[in-house]
LUMPA-589929 format. One record per residue (C-alpha): x, y, z; residue in one letter. Coordinates in steps of 0.001 Angstrom, whole numbers, plus 500000, padded with zeros to 6 digits. Example, Ala and Ser with C-alpha at 12.3 -4.5 7.8 and 13.67 -1.06 7.14 Angstrom:
2
512300495500507800a
513670498940507140s
***
This chain:
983
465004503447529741x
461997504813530597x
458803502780530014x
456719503452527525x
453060504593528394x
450085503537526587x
449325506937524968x
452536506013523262x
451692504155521093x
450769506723518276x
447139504869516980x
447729507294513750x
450760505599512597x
449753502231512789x
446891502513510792x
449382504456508065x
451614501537507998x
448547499416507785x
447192501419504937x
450902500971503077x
451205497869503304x
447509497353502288x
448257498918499059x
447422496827495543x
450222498634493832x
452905501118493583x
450588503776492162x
448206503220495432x
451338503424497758x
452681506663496274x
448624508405496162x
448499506994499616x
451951508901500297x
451035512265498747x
447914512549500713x
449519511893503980x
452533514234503495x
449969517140501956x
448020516503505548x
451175516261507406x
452436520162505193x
448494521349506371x
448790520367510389x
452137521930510328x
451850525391508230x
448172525694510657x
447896528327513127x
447225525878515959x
450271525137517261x
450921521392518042x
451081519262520747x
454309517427521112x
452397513604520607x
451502515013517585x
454524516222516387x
456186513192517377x
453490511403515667x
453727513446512549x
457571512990512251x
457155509390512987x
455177509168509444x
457775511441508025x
460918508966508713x
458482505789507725x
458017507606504606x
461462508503503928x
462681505100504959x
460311503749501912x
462818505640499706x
460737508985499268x
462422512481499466x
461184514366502683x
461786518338502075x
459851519698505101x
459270518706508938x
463134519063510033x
462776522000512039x
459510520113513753x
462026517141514383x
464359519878516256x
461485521104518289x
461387517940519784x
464711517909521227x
463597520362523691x
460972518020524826x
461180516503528605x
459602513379527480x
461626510679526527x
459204509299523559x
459646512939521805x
463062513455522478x
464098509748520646x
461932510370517697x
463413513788517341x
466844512129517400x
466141509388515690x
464968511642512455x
467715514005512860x
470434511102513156x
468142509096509591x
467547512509507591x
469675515707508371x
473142515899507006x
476138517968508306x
475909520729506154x
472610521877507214x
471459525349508631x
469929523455511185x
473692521901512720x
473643524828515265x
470624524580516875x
470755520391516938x
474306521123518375x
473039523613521331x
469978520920522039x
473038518465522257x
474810520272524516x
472172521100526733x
471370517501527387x
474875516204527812x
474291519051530495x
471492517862532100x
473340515038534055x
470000512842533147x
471281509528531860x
469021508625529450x
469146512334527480x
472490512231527841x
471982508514526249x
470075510038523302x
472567512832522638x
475674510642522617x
473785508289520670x
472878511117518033x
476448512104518052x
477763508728517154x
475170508023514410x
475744511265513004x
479907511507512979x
480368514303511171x
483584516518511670x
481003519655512592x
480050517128515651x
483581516131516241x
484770520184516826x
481893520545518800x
482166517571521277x
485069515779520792x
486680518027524084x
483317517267525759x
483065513377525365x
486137512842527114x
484956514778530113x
482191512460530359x
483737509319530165x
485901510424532878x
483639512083535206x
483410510137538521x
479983510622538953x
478705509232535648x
476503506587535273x
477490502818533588x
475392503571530961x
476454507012530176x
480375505972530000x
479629502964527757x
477644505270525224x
480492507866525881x
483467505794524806x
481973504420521974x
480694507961520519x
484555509074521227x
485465506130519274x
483529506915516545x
484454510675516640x
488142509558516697x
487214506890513338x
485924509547511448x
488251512747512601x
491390511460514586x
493108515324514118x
489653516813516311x
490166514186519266x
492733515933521857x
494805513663523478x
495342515084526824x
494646514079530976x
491640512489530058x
494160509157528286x
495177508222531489x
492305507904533548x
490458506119530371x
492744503342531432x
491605502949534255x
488287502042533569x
489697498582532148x
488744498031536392x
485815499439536465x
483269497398538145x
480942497002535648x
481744494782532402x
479830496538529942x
481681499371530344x
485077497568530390x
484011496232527167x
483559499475525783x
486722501067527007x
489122498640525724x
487221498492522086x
488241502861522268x
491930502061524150x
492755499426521230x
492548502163518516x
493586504968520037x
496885502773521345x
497115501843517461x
498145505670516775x
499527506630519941x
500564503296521462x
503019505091524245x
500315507019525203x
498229503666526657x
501482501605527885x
500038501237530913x
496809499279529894x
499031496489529288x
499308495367533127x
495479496193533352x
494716494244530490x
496199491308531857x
494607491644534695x
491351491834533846x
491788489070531110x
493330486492534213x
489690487277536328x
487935486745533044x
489779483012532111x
489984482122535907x
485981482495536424x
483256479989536407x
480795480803534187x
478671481734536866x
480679484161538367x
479850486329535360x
476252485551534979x
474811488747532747x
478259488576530453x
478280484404530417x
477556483461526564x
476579479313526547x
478981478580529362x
481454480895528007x
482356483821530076x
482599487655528476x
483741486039525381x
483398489562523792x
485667491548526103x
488138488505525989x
488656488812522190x
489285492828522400x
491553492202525364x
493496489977523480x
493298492464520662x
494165495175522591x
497347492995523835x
498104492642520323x
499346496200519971x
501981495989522364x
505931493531522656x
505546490752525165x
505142492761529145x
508266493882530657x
507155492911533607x
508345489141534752x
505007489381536840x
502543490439534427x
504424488024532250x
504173485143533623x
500220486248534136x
499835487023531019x
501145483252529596x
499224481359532489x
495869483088530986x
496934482017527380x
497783478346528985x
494441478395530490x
492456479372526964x
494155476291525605x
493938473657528098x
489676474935527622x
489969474317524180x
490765470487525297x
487943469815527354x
484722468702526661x
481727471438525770x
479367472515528127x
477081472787525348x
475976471060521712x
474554473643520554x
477148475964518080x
477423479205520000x
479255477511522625x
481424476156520117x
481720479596518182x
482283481720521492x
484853479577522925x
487222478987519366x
486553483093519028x
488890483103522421x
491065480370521502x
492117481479517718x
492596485245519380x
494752483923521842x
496596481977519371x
496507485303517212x
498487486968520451x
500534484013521181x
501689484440517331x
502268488256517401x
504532487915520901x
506676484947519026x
508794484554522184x
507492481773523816x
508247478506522036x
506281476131524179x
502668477999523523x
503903478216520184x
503989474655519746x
500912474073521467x
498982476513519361x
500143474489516400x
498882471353517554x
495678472829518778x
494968474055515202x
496192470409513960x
493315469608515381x
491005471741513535x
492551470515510195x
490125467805510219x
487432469397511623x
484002468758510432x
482903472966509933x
484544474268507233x
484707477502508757x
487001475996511734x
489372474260508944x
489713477722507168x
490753479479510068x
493210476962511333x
494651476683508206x
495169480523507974x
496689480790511302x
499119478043510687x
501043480217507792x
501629482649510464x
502706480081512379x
505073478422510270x
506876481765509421x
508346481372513194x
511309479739514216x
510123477949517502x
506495476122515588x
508485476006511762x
509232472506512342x
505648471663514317x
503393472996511274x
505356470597509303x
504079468063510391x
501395468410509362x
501828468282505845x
500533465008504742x
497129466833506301x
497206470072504279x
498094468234501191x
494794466099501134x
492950469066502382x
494269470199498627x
492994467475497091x
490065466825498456x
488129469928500070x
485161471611498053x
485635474910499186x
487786476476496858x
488835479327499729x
490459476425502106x
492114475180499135x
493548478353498286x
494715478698502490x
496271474850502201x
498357476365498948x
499448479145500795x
500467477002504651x
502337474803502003x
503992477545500754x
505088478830504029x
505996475707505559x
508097474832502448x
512167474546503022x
514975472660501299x
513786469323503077x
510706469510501520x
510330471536498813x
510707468850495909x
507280466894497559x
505665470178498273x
506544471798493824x
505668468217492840x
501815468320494528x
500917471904493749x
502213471218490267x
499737467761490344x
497064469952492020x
497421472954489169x
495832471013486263x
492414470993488051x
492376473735490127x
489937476662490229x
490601479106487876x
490374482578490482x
493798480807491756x
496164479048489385x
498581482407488809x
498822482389492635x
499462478737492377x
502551479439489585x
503913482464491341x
504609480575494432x
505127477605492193x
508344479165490626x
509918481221494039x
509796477442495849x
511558475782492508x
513873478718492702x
514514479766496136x
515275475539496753x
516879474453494119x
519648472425494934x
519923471020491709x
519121473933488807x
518359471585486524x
515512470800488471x
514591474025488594x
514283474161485053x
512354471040484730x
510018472296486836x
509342475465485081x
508663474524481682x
506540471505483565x
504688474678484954x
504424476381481261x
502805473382479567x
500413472580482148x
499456476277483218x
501100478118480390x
497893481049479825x
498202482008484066x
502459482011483693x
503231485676483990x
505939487755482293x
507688487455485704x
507832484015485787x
509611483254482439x
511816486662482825x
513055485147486133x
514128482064484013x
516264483848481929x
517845485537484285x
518970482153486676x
520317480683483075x
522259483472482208x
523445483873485397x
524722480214486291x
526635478807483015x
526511475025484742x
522728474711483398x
522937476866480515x
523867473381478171x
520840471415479564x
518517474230479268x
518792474516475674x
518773470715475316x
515370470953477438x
513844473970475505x
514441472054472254x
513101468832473090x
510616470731474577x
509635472608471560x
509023469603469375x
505840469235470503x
503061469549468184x
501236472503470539x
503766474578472546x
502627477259474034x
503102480478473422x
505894481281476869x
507546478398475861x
508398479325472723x
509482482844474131x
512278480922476502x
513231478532473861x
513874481554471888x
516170483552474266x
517940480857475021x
518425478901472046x
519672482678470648x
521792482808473967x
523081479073473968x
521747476915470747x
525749476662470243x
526790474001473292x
523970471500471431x
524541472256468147x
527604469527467872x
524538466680468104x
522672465814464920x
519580465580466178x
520040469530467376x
522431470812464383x
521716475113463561x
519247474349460870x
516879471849462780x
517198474445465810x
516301477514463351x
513291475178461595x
511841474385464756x
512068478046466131x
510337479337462844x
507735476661462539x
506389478197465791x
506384481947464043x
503394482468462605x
501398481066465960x
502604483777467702x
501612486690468788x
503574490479467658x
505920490307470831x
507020487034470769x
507453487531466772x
510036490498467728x
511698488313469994x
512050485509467365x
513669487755464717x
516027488712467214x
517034485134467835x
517750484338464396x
520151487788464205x
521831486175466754x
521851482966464694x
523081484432461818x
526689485350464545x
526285481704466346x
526027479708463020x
527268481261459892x
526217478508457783x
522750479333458072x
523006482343457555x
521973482687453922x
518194480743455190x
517627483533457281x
518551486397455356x
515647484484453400x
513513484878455773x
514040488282456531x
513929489437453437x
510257487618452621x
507582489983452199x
505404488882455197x
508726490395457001x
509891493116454999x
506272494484454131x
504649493517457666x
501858495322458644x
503384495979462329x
505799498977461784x
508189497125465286x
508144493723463096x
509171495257459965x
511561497945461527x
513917494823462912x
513283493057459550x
514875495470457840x
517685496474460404x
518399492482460889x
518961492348457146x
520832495169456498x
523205494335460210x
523777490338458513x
524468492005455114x
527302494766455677x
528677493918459008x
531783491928459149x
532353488604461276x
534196491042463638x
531563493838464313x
528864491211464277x
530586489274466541x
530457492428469188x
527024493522468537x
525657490314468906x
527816489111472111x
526326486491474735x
523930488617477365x
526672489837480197x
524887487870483659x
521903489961485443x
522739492147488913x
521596490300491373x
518158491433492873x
515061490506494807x
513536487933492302x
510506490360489993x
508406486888491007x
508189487620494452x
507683491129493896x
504458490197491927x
503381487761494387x
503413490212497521x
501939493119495568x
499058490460494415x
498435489275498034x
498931491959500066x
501465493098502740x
502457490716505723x
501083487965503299x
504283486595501606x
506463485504504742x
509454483375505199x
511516482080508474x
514691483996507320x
512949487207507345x
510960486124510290x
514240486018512092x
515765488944511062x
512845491115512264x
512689489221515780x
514540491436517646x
512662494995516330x
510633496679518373x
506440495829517694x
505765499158517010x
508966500349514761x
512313501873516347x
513997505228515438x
516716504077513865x
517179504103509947x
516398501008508355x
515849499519504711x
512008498376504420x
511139496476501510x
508752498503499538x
506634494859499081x
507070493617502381x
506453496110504636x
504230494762507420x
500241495539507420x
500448499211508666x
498226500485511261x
496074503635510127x
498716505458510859x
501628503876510358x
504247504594507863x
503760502657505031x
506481504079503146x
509464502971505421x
510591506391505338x
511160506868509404x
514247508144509975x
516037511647510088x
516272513509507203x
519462513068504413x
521235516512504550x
523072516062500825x
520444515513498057x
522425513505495814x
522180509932497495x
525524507232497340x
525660505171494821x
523289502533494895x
524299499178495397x
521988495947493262x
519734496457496422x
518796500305496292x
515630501656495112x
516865502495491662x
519025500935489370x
521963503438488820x
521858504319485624x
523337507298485834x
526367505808487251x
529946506319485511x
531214503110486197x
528145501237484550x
528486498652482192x
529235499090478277x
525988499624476380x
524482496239476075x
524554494069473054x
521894493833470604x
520070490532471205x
516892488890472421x
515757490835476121x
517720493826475593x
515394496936476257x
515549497484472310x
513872494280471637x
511134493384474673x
510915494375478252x
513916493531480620x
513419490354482403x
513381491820486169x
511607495458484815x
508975493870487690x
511695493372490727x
510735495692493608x
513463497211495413x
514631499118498895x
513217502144500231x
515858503585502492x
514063505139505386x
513742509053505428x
512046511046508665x
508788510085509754x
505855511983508501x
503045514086510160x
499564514639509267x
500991517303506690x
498495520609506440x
500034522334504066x
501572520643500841x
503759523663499720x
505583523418502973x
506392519789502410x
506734520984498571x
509596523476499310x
511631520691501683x
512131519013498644x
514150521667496848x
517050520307499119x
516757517236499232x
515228513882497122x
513442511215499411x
510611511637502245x
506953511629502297x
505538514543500143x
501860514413501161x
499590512426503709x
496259512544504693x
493892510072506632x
493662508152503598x
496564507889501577x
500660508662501574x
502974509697498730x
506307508988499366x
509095510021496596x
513201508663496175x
513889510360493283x
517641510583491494x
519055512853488792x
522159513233486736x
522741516274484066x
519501516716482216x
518119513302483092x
516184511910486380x
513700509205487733x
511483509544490363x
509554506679492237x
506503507523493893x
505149505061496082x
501012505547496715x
500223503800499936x
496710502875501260x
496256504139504985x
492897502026505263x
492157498667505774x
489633499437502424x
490048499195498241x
490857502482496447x
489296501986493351x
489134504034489839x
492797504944491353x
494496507361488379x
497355509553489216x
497846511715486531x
499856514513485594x
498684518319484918x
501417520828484026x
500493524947483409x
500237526153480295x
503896526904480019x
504934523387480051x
502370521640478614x
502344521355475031x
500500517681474595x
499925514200475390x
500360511272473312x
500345507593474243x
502787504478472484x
502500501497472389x
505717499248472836x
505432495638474691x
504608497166477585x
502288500203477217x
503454503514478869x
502191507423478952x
504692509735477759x
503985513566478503x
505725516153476076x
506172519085477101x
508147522263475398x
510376522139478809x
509969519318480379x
509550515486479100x
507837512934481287x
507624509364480666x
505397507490482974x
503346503880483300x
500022503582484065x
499358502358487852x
497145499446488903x
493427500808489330x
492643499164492415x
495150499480495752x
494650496895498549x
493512498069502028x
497267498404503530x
499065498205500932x
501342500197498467x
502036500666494486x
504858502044492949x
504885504562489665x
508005505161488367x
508207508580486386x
511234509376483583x
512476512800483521x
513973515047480920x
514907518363481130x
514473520014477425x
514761523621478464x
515106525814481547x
511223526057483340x
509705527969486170x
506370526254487289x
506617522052488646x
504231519666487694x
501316518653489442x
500118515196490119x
496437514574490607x
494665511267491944x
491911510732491606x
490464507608493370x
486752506248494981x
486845505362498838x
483756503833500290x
482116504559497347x
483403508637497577x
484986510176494880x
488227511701496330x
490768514021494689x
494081515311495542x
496680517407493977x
500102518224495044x
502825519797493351x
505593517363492196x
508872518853493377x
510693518816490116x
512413522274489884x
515274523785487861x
518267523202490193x
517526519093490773x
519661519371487531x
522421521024488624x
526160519642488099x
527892520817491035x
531812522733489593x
534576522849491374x
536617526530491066x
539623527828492486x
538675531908493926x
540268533472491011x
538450531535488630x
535340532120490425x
535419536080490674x
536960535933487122x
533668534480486159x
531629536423488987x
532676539396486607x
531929538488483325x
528321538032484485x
527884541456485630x
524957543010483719x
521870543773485434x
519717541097483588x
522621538033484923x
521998539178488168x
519291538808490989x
519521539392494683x
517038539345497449x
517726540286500762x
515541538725503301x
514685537798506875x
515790534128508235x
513156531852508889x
515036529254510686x
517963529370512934x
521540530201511378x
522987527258511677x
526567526951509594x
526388523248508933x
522470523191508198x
523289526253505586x
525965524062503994x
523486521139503523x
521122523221502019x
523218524765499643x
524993521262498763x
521316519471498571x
520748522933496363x
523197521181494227x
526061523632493604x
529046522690494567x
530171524336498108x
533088526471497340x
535390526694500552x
537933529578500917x
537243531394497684x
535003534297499488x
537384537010501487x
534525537101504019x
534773533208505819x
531177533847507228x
529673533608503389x
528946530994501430x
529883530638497611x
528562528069495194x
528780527285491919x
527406524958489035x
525969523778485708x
522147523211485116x
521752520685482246x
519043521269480057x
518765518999476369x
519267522552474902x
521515524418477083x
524019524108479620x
523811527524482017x
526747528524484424x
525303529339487831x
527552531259490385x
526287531718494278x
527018533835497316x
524773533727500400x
525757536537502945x
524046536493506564x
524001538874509452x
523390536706512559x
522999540041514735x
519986541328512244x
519348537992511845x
518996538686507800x
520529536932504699x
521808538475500980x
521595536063498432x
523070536818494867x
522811534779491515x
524505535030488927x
523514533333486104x
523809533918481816x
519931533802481814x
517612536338483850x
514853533920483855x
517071531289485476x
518653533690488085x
515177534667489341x
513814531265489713x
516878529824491113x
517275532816493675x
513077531770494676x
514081528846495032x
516584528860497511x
515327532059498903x
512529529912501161x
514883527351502645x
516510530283505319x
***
């Protein structure tokens, strides 16, 4: 940089400043203010024309001012004078103020962006300097179409200076931050590579910071900087510290470029390469055989600068999983740290020992150290290392341990910090479930976990109970002889009494034969709880003593007392008094027989992923909630995802990159719309399906009486083709008339992924929102907007769970409410209920609205549910067909368009289409074997409408005919649209 002459030193400005800050008060600072800008508007508006000190020096006062939180209004186009200016001084202020004060939407972009140019043209470093520096601090998408072809050139050039390539790669990186879609990949990738060898380190250090998120998107692009990454890292760990003299921090050498070449490794499976390999592990070997010697230095940034190396290296070591000796060492290197005196040290040990425990070679090393992480519990002050020691001994937790490891965090629950006990019982209840050897145990140590943290014991939790009793009849006895003892004490709270409800309604029967637990002490001790509870639990309670009145006639005339009180009968809650009433009237005219079959024992749950660990990953975030099982499963897959399909947990889906696919839907496209029956494991519970279990029985945690124990569980996404940056929604919109699962929109910031299912008049449709960034959405509200022919109004219930319901004249949505604020990386699920009242042209749209980075953002995209998802595809022989082809022969049954093909004629792709359409595909009915005939039923509540299809094409004009035939014109038109823009 040039130095800075005397004259430069702008005498003026000082003595404002000095005048500013000599001011008594706010009124004196804001009269001092006015007077200077009103002589600043006089020098400016005079005929004289300036000088450029004293425009510089005049702009100067300008930014001071506005940097004191005063508007500025005038003196830009002074500021873009300056640019023009050979001397440096000028030139920087006039940056400076453009970079502080003008914003990308001003008049004044094109002539800042032709100064810009002609400086990056000037081959002189340090205005070259300036501009790239302006270009970076600025990062708006008008720079990024301007220069982003530019930079590259630059950074490339073989005759540009250090300094000018380090500015360069950074202002690409920025560019590339702010508008990845502007920043051509081309030539230019591979020779950026190289520079991981240029000479000098600053520029190295720039490089690989630019290569590390640009091989985050396109990571085959930048395979090569693996081997040169190496490399460089081996010279780097194999110096003295005074072979790198202007990059040696406190004896450490280039610990900056070390970390991002470790980072940068991070992106990438082990090397290929035995060579680079072995390299690779000897420079990793090296970091931690440093870590063991003595420092160079007391003082803490040698400390901080060499354990920045050392946990990144672990960090790698970690990510590559493949070599079990490092592994171990790693483990015992952060044993160290357990003990260490800075907190800071502890914390991150701690936090990369739950990575490391999740692998198969260090499992059994991280155990070890559990005596250590359970005093850290007891004993730290920090209440954020305590919450890391909960979660290492949750991941290092397995059937040899898991009875010490439930027994501590259950002693450590009664005093710990508030922000953490839910976390505490979530994790709490998967160990006491996923290692129960002995269920009993498990049941023990639930309501243990109710009456010591019953206010932070989720829904989940005690849902989850219900199911494993239900499901396992060899604890069902001792978990109603639990509940009830249970109950008798004086204060129960409130999730207690819900699961001694349910099951004493389920199984009060097999302890019923002992006096101390006979049907009237059981009832007495249920209802002595009533009136302490809350409406829900109330509901649930009336329900068990229907089911009393089946498992104990002899008390049946006490509760028919009870129901018919007037605090039941008359209660002010219309759901309490509606099951009063139909409770009393069931035990009055039913016989033994009917109630008998309405009241049956609960049939066992399907087994599913367990709702508790469903809450517990969406509360802590993807790639938080890890276990060695899964660990192992996923060893073999490629780092950066493989092309064939596979089923991705919407919960567990690793932390994505900016660009990854953080719906799991990455593989080729379904060609038949109506998906296989799903299995316990699929995305949605079938409940469509023919074969699906008699309606269940009225009784305590059916849907008509509170929320279904696992309505929480999370389910599989089955993977669906991989998405690109999509440009233009209605595309994307129209691909879903065909078909039911893929991504239906994604931007730079967020991706909406749909599975969606329908049978006859009825559907469901998941849409999964997932967060793109490594920051919050907050404020986020999806909502839905229909057109004025389907929306009639909305209207809002409340039931146990509160839910949205949209009515519409045609269409009837039922939705839930999503949470508000979405985790950097992660995902949330909406599930929306569909019925179809009446035939409808126009879809819904779904709007989100959502603040990122403190920007309001909104999107709207049309929600692909058209007429023919509920079709019911009919079978026909030919002469039924044309039979029927005839009868709908009037003009207003019948609609054809003849149009051009838009995509090749391919005979299997036009059967998909039509079968994903979903009509049935009629085969040998048409004379002609080169059409295609269809035929179905759309299902509406109101109406059930015949639909008869024949697609024609000319492969030598290249041209199709498509006819409908339908007994309503308004459905013939929109079905013939429809299908009309997928050839």
């Amino acid at each position: 940089m040039p130095a800075v002459s005397k004259g430069d030193g702008m005498r003026g400005l000082a003595v404002f400043i000095s005048d500013i800050r000599n001011c008594k008060s706010k009124e004196a600072e804001i009269k001092r203010i006015n007077k200077e800008l009103a002589n600043i508007r006089s020098k400016f508006k005079g005929d004289k024309a300036l000088d450029g000190y004293s425009k510089k020096k005049y702009v100067c006062k300008l930014l001071f001012i506005f940097l004191l939180g005063h508007d500025i209004d005038f003196g830009h186009m002074e500021a873009v004078n300056l640019l023009s200016s050979n001397k440096y001084t000028e030139k920087q202020i006039g940056y400076l103020f453009i970079s502080v004060l003008v914003n990308s939407n001003s008049e004044l972009i094109r002539l800042i962006n032709n100064a810009i140019k002609n400086d990056l043209a000037s081959r002189n470093p340090t205005f070259m300097g300036l501009a790239l520096h302006c270009i970076a601090n600025v990062g708006s998408r008008e720079m990024a179409e301007a220069f982003a072809g530019e930079i590259p050139k630059i950074l490339v050039a073989g005759d540009t200076m250090d300094s000018v390539k380090q500015s360069a790669a950074l202002c690409l990186l920025r560019l590339y931050r702010t508008s990845p879609d502007l920043v051509p990949m081309g030539d230019w990738t591979s020779r950026v590579v190289h520079l991981l060898n240029d000479q000098h380190l600053g520029v190295v250090t720039a490089a690989t910071s630019l290569i590390t998120t640009l091989a985050q998107k396109n990571p085959d692009e930048f395979k090569t900087s693996v081997s040169l990454a190496v490399s460089r890292l081996s010279r780097i760990v194999t110096s003295a510290s005074t072979d790198l003299q202007d990059y040696t921090y406190y004896f450490v050498p280039a610990p900056w470029l070390s970390v991002k070449l470790l980072r940068l490794l991070q992106c990438y499976p082990p090397p290929e390469d035995p060579q680079a390999r072995g390299r690779l592990t000897e420079c990793l070997e090296t970091i931690l055989n440093k870590a063991q010697e003595p420092p160079k230095s007391k003082k803490v940034q040698h400390s901080n600068a060499k354990n920045a190396v050392l946990f990144e290296a672990i960090s790698l070591i970690i990510h590559h999983d493949s070599e079990p000796n490092l592994l171990v060492r790693a483990c015992n290197q952060l044993g160290q740290f357990l003990q260490h005196r800075e907190t800071n040290l502890r914390y991150l040990a701690l936090e990369s020992m739950c990575t490391l425990a999740s692998s198969e070679f260090s499992h059994e090393a991280v155990k070890t150290h559990i005596e250590t992480v359970i005093n850290a519990l007891k004993t730290e002050r920090d209440v954020s290392v305590r919450q890391r020691a909960v979660d290492l001994l949750y991941a290092m937790c397995d059937r040899s341990n898991a009875q010490q490891i439930v027994a501590e965090m259950l002693n450590y629950l009664e005093t710990a910090d508030y922000s953490i006990r839910e976390e505490i019982v979530l994790k709490v209840a998967i160990l006491a479930e996923k290692y129960a050897v002995d269920y009993t145990w498990y049941v023990d140590t639930i309501l243990n976990l109710i009456r010591i943290a019953g206010d932070y014991v989720s829904e989940e939790v005690w849902y989850r109970v219900i199911q494993i009793v239900i499901n396992r009849d060899d604890v069902q006895g001792y978990a109603a002889k639990t509940v009830f003892e249970a109950l008798q004490a004086p204060a129960c709270h409130e999730n207690l009494v819900k699961v001694g409800g349910y099951i004493l309604g389920e199984f009060g029967n097999l302890i019923a034969g002992d006096p101390r637990s006979s049907p009237l002490i059981q009832f007495n001790l249920l209802h002595s709880k009533f009136h302490l509870c809350s409406v829900p639990t109330r509901a649930l309670l009336l329900s068990t003593y229907i089911k009393f009145v089946n498992l104990f006639p002899e008390i049946k005339t006490t509760i028919q007392d009870v129901l018919r009180s007037d605090s039941q009968l008359k209660n002010a809650d219309v759901e309490l008094q509606q099951r009063a009433v139909e409770y009393l009237r069931l035990s009055t005219i039913a016989s033994t027989d009917i109630l008998a079959t309405v009241l049956e024992e609960m049939p066992p749950f399907p087994e599913r992923e367990s709702s508790i660990l469903a809450k517990l990953k969406k509360k802590k975030g993807p790639n938080t909630v890890t276990d060695l099982e899964e660990t192992k499963k996923e060893r073999n897959s490629d780092v950066n995802g493989g092309t064939e399909t596979t089923f991705v947990n919407a919960s567990t889906a690793s932390t994505p990159s900016p660009s990854a696919d953080l719906l799991g839907l990455g593989a080729a496209p379904a060609t038949n719309s109506v998906p296989p029956p799903t299995s316990s494991g699929s995305l949605l519970v079938d409940v469509f399906s023919d074969s699906s279990a008699a309606p269940a029985s009225l009784a305590p945690g059916s849907e008509d009486n509170f929320a279904s124990p696992d309505l929480a569980s999370t389910e599989q996404v089955v993977s669906e083709e991989p998405a690109d940056a999509v440009h233009d929604a209605d595309e994307l919109f129209h691909k879903f008339i065909c078909k039911n699962n893929g991504v239906l929109f994604e931007n730079q910031l967020l991706q909406i992924g749909l599975k969606s299912e329908f049978r006859q008049n009825l559907g469901r449709m998941f849409i999964f929102y997932g967060n793109k960034t490594s920051t919050q959405f907050l404020n986020f509200a999806p909502t839905l907007i229909c057109s004025d022919e389907l929306q009639s109004n909305i209207l809002s219930y409340l039931t146990l769970l509160i839910c949205f319901v949209f009515y519409f004249p045609r269409l009837n949505l039922q939705t839930k409410p999503v949470d508000p604020t979405v985790e950097g990386g992660a995902q949330v699920q909406q599930v929306v209920n569909i019925e179809c009242i009446s035939d409808f042209m126009e879809a819904p749209v779904l709007n989100i609205q959502f603040r990122y980075g403190g920007t309001l953002q909104n999107i709207s995209v049309k929600l692909p549910i058209t007429l023919n998802k509920f079709f019911q595809p009919t079978e026909m022989t030919s002469q039924d067909f044309f039979q029927r082809w005839k009868q709908l022969s009037t003009p207003q049954q019948e609609v054809q368009n003849i149009f051009k093909a838009n995509h090749p004629m391919d005979t299997e792709i036009t059967k998909a289409k039509i079968i994903g359409f979903g009509t049935a595909l009629l085969e040998e009915v048409d004379p002609n074997p080169a059409n295609f005939v269809g035929a179905g039923i759309i299902h509406t509540q109101s109406i059930q409408i015949g639909c008869l299809m024949r697609l024609e094409p000319n492969l030598q004009a290249q041209m199709y005919r498509l006819t409908l035939r339908t007994s309503k014109e308004t459905v013939s038109r929109r079905l013939c649209e429809l299908l009309s823009e997928q050839f």
